[in-house]
C-alpha positions in Angstrom: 146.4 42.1 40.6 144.8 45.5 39.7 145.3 46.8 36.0 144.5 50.6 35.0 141.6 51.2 32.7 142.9 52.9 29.7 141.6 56.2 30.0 140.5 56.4 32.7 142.1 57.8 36.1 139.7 56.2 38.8 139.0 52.7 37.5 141.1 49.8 37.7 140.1 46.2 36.6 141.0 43.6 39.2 142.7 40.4 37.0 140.9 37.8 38.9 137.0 38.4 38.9 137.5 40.6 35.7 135.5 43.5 37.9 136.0 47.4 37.5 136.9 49.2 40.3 136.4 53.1 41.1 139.0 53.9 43.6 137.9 57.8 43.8 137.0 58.1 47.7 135.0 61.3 46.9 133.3 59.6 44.1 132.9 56.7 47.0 131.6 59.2 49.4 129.2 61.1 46.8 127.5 57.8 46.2 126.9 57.2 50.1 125.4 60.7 50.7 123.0 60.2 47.8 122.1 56.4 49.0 121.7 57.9 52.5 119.7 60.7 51.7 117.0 58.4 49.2 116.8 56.1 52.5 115.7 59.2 54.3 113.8 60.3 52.0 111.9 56.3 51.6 111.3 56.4 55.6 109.8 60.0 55.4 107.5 58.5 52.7 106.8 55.9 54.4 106.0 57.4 57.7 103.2 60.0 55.8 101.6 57.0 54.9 101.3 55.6 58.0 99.8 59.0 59.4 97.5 59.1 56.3 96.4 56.2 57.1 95.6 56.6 61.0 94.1 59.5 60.1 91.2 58.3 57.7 90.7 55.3 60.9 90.5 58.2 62.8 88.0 60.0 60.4 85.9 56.7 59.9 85.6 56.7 63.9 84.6 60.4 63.8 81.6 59.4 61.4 80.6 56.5 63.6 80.4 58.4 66.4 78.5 61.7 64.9 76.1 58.9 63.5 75.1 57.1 66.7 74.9 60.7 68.0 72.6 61.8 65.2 70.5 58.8 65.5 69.8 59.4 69.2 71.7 55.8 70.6 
């Protein structure tokens, strides 16, 4: 059984567990655009990282290289 929160318009407070509930779909939907967009945002994050750091391999191989070719081997 669901009770209304006094005051309230979107919440209700389901007898059994004692939870509040928002029932507002574009409150719902809001909430799932934000989450999806900050996992978006994590995997962009992530993915600059893992350029950054093929690059500075990349880089360390560069000097390597230049080296042995400076040093004549």
């Amino acid at each position: 059984m669901k009770q209304k929160v006094e005051g309230q318009t979107h919440l209700v407070r389901d007898s059994k567990t004692n939870c509040i509930i928002n029932t507002s779909k574009s409150q719902y939907n809001e909430y799932i655009s934000r989450r999806n967009t900050q996992g978006e945002e994590k995997q962009k994050i992530q993915q600059l990282e893992s350029d950054l750091a093929s690059m500075k391999d990349d880089l360390d191989e560069i000097k390597l290289l230049l080296r042995s070719l400076a040093n004549g081997s």
